[in-house]
C-alpha positions as CSV (number, residue, x, y, z in Angstrom):
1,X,-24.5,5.8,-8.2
2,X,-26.2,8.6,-7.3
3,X,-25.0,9.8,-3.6
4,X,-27.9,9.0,-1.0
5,X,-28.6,10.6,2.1
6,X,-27.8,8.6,5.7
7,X,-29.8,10.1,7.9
8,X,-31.6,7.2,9.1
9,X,-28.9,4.8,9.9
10,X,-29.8,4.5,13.7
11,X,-32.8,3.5,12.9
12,X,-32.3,1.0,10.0
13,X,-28.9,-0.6,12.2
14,X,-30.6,-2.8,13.8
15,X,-28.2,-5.8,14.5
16,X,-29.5,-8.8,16.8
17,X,-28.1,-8.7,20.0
18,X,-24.6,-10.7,20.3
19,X,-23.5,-13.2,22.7
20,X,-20.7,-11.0,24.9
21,X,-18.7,-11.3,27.6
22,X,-17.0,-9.0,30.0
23,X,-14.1,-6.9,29.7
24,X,-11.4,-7.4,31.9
25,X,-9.1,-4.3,32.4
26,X,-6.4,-6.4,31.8
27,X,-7.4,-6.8,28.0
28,X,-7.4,-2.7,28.0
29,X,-3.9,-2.4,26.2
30,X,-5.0,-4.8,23.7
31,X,-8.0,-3.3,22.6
32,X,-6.2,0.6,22.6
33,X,-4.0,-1.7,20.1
34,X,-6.5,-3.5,18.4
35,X,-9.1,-0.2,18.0
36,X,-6.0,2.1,16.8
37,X,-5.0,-0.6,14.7
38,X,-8.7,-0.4,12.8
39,X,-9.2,3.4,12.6
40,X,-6.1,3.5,11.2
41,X,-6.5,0.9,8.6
42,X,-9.8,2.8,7.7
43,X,-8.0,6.4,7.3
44,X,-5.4,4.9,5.4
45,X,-8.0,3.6,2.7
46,X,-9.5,7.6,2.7
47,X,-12.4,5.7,4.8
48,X,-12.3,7.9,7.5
49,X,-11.8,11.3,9.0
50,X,-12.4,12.5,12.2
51,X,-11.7,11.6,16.0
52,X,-13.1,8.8,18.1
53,X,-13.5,8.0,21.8
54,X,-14.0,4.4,24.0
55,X,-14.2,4.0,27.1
56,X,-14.6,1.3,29.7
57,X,-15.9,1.7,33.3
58,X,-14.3,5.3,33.5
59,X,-10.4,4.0,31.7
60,X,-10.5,5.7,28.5
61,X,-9.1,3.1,25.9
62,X,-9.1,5.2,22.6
63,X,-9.4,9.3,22.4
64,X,-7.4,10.4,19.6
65,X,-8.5,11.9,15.8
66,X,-7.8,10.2,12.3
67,X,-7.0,12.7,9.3
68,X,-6.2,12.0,5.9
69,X,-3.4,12.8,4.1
70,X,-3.9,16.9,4.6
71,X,-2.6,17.5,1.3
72,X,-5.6,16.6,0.0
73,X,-7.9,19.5,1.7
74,X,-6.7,21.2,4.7
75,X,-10.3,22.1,5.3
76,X,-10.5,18.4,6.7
77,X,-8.4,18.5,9.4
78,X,-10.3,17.8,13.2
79,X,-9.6,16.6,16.6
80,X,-11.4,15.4,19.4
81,X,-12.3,18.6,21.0
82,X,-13.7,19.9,17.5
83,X,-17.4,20.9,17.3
84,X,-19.6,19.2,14.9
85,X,-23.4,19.3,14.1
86,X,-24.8,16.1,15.7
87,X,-28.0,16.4,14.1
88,X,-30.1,12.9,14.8
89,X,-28.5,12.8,18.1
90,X,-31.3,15.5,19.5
91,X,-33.7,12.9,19.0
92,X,-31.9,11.1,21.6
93,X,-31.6,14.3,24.4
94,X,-35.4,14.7,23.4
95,X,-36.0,11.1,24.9
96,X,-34.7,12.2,27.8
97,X,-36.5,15.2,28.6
98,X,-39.5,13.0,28.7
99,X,-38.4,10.5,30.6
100,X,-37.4,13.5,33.3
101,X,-40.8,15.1,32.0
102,X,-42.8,12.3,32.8
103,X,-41.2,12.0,36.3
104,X,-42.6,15.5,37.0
105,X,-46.2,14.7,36.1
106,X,-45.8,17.3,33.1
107,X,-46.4,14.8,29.9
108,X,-48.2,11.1,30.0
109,X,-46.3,9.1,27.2
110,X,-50.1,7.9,26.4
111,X,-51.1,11.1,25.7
112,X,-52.4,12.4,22.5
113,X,-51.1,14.5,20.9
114,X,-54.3,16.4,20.2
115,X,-53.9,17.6,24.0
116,X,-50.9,19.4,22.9
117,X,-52.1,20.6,19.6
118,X,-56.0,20.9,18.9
119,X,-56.0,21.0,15.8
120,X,-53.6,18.2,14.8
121,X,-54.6,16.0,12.3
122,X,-55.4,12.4,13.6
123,X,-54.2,13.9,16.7
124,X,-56.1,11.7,18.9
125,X,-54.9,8.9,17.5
126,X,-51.5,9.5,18.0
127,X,-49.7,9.7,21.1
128,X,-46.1,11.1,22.6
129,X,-45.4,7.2,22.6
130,X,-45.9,7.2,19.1
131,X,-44.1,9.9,18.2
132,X,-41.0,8.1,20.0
133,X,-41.1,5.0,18.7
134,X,-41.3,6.5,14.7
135,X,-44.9,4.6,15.0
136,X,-47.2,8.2,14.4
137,X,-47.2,7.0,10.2
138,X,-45.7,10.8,9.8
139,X,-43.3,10.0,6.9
140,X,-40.1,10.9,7.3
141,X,-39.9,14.1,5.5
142,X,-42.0,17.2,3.4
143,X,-44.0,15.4,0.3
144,X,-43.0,18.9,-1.1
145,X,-39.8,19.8,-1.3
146,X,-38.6,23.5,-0.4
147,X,-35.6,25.4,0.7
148,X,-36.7,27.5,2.9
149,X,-37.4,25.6,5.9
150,X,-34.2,26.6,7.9
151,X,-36.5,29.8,7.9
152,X,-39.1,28.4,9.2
153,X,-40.2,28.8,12.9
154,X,-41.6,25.7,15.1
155,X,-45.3,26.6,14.4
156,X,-44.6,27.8,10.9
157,X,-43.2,24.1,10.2
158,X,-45.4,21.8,12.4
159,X,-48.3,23.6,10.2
160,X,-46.6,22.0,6.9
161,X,-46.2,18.8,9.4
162,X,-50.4,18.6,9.8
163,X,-50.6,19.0,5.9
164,X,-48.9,15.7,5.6
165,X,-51.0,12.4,4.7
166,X,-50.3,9.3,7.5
167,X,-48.7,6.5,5.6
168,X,-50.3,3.8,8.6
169,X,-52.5,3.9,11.2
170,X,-50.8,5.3,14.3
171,X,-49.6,2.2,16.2
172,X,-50.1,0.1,13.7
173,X,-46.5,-0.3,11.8
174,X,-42.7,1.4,12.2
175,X,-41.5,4.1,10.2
176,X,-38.5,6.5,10.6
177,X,-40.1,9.8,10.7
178,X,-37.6,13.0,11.2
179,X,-41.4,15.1,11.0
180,X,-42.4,13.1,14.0
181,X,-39.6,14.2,16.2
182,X,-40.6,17.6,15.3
183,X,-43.3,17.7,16.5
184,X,-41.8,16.2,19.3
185,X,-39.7,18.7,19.9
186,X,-42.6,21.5,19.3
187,X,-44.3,19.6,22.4
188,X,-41.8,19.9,24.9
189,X,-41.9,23.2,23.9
190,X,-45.1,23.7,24.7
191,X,-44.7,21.9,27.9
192,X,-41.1,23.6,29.1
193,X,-43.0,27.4,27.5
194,X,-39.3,27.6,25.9
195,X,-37.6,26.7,22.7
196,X,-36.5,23.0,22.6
197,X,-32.9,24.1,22.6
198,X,-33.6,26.5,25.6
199,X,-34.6,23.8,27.8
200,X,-31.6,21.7,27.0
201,X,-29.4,23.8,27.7
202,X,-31.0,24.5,31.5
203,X,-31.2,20.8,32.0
204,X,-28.7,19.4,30.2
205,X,-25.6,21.5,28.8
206,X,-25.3,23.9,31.7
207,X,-25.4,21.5,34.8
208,X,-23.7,18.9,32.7
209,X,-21.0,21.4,32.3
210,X,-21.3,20.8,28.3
211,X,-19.4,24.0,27.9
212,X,-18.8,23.8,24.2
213,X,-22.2,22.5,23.1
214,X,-24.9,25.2,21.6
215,X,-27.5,25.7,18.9
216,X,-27.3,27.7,15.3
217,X,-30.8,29.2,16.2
218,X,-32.8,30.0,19.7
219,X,-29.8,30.0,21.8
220,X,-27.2,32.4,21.9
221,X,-23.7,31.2,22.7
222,X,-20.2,32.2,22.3
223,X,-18.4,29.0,21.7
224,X,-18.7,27.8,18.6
225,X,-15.3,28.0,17.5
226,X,-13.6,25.5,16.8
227,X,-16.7,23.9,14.4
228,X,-15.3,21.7,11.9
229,X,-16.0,21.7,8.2
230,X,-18.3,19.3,6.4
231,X,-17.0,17.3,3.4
232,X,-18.1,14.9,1.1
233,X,-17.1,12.9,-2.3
234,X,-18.9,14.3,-6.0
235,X,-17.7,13.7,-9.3
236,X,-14.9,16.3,-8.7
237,X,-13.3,14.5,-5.5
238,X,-13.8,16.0,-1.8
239,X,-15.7,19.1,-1.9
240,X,-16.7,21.1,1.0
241,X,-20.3,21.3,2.6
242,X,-22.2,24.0,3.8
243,X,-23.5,23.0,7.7
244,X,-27.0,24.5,7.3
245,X,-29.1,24.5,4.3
246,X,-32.0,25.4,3.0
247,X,-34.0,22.6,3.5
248,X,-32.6,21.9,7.5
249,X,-34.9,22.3,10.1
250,X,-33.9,25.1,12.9
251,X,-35.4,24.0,16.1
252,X,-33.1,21.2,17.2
253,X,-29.9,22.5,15.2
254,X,-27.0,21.5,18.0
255,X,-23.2,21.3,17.8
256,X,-21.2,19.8,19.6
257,X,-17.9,17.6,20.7
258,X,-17.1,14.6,21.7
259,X,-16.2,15.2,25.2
260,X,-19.5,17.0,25.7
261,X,-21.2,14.0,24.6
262,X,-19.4,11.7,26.3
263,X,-20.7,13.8,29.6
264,X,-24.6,13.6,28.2
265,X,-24.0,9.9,27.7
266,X,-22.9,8.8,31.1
267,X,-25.5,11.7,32.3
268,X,-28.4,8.5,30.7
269,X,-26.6,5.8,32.2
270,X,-29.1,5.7,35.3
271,X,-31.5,2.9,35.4
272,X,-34.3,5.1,35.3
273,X,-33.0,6.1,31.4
274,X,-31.7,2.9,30.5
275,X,-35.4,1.8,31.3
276,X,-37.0,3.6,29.2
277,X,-34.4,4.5,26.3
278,X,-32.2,1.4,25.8
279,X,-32.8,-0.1,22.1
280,X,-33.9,-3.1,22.1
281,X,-32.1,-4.6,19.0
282,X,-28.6,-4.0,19.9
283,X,-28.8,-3.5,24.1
284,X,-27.7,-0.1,23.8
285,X,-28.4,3.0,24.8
286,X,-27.7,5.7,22.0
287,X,-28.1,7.7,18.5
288,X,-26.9,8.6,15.2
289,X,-27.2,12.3,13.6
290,X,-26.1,12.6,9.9
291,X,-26.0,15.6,7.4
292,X,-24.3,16.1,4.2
293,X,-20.2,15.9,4.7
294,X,-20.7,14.9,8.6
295,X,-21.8,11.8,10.4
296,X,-21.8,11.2,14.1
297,X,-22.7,8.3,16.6
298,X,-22.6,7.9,20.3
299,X,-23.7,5.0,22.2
300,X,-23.2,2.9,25.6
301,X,-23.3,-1.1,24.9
302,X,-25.1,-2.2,27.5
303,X,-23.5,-5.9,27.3
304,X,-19.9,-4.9,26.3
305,X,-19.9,-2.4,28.7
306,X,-18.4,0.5,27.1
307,X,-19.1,3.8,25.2
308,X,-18.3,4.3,21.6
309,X,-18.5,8.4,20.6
310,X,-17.0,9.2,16.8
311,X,-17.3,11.3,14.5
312,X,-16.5,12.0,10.8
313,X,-16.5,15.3,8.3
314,X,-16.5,13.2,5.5
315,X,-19.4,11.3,5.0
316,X,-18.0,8.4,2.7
317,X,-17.0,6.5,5.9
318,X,-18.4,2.8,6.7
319,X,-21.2,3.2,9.1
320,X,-22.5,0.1,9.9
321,X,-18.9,-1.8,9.5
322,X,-17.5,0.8,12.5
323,X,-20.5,0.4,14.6
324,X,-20.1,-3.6,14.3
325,X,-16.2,-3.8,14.4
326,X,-16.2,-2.2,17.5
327,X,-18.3,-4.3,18.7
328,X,-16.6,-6.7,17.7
329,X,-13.5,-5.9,19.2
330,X,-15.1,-4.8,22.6
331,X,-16.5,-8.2,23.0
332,X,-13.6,-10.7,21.6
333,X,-15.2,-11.7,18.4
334,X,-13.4,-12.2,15.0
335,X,-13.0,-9.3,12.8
336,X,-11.5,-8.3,9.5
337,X,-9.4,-5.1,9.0
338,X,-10.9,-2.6,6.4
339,X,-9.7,-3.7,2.6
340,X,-10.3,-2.3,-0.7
341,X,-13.1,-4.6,-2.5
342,X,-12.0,-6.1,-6.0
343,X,-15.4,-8.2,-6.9
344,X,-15.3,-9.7,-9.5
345,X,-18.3,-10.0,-12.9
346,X,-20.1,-13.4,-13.6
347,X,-22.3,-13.7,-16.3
348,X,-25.9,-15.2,-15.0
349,X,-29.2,-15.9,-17.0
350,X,-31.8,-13.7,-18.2
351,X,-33.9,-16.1,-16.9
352,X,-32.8,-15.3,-13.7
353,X,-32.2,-11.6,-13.7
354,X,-35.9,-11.3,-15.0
355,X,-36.9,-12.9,-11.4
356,X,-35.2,-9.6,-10.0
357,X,-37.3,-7.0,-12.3
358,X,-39.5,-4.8,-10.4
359,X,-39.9,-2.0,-8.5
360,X,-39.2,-2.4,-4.9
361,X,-40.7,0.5,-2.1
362,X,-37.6,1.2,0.3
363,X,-39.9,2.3,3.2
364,X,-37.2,3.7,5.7
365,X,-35.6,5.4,3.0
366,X,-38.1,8.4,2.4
367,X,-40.2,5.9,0.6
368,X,-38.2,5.9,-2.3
369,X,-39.1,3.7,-5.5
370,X,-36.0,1.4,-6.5
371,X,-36.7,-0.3,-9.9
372,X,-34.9,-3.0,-11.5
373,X,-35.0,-4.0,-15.2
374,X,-33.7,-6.1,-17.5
375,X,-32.2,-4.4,-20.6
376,X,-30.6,-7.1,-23.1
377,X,-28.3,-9.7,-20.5
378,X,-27.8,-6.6,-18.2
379,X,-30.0,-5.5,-15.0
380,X,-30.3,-1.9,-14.7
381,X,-30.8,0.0,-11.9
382,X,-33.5,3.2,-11.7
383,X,-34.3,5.2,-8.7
384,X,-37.6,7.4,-8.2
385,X,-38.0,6.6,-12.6
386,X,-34.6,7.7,-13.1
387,X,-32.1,5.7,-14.5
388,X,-29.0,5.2,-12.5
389,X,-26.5,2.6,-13.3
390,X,-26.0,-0.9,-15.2
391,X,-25.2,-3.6,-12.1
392,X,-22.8,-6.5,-12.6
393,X,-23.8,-9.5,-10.7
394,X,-21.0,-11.0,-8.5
395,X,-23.1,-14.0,-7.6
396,X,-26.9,-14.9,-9.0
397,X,-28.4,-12.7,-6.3
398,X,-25.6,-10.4,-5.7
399,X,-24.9,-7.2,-7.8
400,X,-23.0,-4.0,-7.9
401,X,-21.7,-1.0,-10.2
402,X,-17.9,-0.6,-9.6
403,X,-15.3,-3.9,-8.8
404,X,-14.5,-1.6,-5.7
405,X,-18.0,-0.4,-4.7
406,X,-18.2,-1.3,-0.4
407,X,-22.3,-1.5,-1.1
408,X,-24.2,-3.9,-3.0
409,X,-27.5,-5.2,-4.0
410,X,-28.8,-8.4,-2.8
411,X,-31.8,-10.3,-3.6
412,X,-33.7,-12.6,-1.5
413,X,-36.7,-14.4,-0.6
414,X,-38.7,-12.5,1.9
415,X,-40.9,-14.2,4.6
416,X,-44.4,-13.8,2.0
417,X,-42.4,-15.6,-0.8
418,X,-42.3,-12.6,-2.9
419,X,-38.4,-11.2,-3.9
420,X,-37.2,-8.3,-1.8
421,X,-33.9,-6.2,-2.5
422,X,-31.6,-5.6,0.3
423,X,-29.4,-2.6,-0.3
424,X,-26.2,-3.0,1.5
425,X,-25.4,0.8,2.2
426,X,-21.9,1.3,4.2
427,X,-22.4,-2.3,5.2
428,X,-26.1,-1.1,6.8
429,X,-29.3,-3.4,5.6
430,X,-31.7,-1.5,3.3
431,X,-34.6,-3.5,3.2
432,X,-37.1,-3.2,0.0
433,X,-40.2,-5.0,-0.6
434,X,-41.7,-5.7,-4.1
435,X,-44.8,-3.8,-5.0
């Protein structure tokens, strides 16, 4: 299929909250055991590449980094104090600085926008609130694609921003919108009279002592070296990434290492954070930043009690399943090792694939158009009008491309009776809705 980008996966992993219980420092050797056990089982299926770190009320439980076989690219090799773009993960420091913001009387999360930026479009009908909860109706990227916007200063891009059509009224529905954190970011801005990355780095990285943390642009640093190399899997095998593209956007581009955000992470652990940035869903506070060839995830679960901080330069790695497994593990529920898939093909009715033939708007995935169709006995799949692969159904809702494809496509009844597709993407729900 044709490789999709992750960049939303905070956002779309969602999981309800599970019933947990407390670790006792007793069970510490056993989990070290039980997490080492999993990351390796991962690398060894070429699932995962990078380093991870757990802790527990101050013990550290796992800090170590996974590599592949380094015969396959010595470009890949990392370790836990390698640097890495964290991406997303700004959205999470730019939470902060309004909660500390607000406590200084500088920002009202009810405020417009408008009072910020006169001339924004609907800009009195959104509000900082809105812009952190993805509820502005900003979609989530540029209708018009362009690569040029790493060149692109703040103003220069939140002009683009205000050409952009809402896709719902502010307030009124959720969608992931990396435009909305921009402007965001452009505010605070505005407020601090620096650069976004300026004022991080007097609030945050300096007194925080996050000495190997910087930004590719407004902030001049002399530590980025030891900045790993992005990877990710084509047609040709593992193929190297650049970290900044055309189409990037400059004014929140941060590196940084594990340790670093470890320190950022127990910096939000106060109540007065927690308050205001915890996610609901899961009961925990946290982020996820993704790019091509590099994924990243730190988080403090609330309920477990513990931190989780990885990171991976190859970006064919199970999300959602290392996220959950963890979890798992953390709180003494069942979990299965990482295995390669062998599904297996079942032949199914017309009748019934025709119930599946539609097209199907994937809202939290740039609002792309999935379409299904029935050609002969076989559904095919077509993204955005082009066509894409022939599935094979493993059950009658259930359908893939390859016998050892990890995602799948499942159809289901939604709550208005209609059919919706769920896209199982590195085990992470996709949700699309029949038009």
């Amino acid at each position: 299929m044709n490789k999709l980008t992750i960049l939303f996966l905070l956002c779309l992993y969602s999981c309800k909250q599970t019933n947990t219980t407390a670790v006792q420092s007793s069970d510490h050797q056993l989990y070290t055991q039980e997490l080492k056990e999993y990351f390796q089982s991962l690398t060894a299926l070429e699932r995962f590449n990078g380093a991870v770190l757990v802790k527990q009320e101050g013990h550290t439980l796992l800090y170590q980094e996974f590599n592949l076989d380094q015969d396959t690219l010595m470009s890949l090799h990392c370790d836990p104090q390698s640097q890495f773009d964290i991406h997303s993960i700004s959205k999470l420091m730019a939470k902060a600085c309004i909660v500390d913001l607000e406590s200084e009387g500088l920002v009202s999360r009810q405020d417009p926008i408008a009072k910020y930026i006169t001339t924004f479009p609907n800009g009195d009908n959104i509000t900082i609130q809105h812009l952190l909860d993805n509820q502005s109706g900003l979609p989530r990227e540029l209708s018009t694609e362009r690569d040029d916007i790493v060149n692109l200063d703040p103003k220069a891009l939140v002009d683009l921003i205000m050409d952009e059509q809402l896709r719902f009224e502010p307030g009124t529905e959720s969608g992931y919108s990396n435009l909305g954190y921009q402007v965001l970011y452009y505010i605070i801005s505005l407020i601090t009279e620096q650069p976004f990355v300026q004022y991080l780095d007097e609030v945050y990285f300096k007194p925080l002592n996050m000495i190997n943390t910087g930004a590719h642009f407004y902030l001049s640093k002399d530590n980025k070296d030891h900045l790993v190399t992005n990877h990710e899997l084509d047609d040709d095998g593992i193929v190297v990434v650049p970290s900044i593209q055309g189409r990037d956007k400059n004014q929140a581009k941060l590196y940084s290492n594990i340790n670093d955000l470890s320190l950022f992470l127990d910096h939000i652990k106060t109540q007065r954070y927690i308050d205001q940035l915890t996610n609901k869903g899961r009961n925990t506070v946290g982020w996820s930043g993704g790019g091509d060839g590099i994924l990243s995830h730190i988080e403090y679960n609330i309920a477990g009690n513990y931190d989780l901080l990885f990171y991976s330069n190859y970006d064919e790695i199970p999300f959602g399943d290392i996220v959950l497994t963890v979890e798992k593990i953390m709180t003494k529920q069942p979990y299965d090792l990482p295995r390669l898939y062998d599904r297996q093909e079942m032949s199914i009715p017309t009748q019934t694939l025709d119930t599946y033939v539609g097209k199907y708007r994937m809202r939290e995935f740039n609002n792309s158009l999935f379409e299904f169709k029935r050609e002969d006995s076989q559904l095919v799949f077509y993204q955005d009008g082009v066509r894409n692969t022939v599935l094979k159904a493993e059950t009658e809702d259930t359908f893939f491309e390859l016998p050892t494809d990890e995602d799948y496509f499942k159809f289901q009844e939604a709550v208005d009776g209609n059919i919706e597709v769920v896209y199982y993407y590195k085990k992470v729900p996709i949700v699309g809705h029949r038009e």
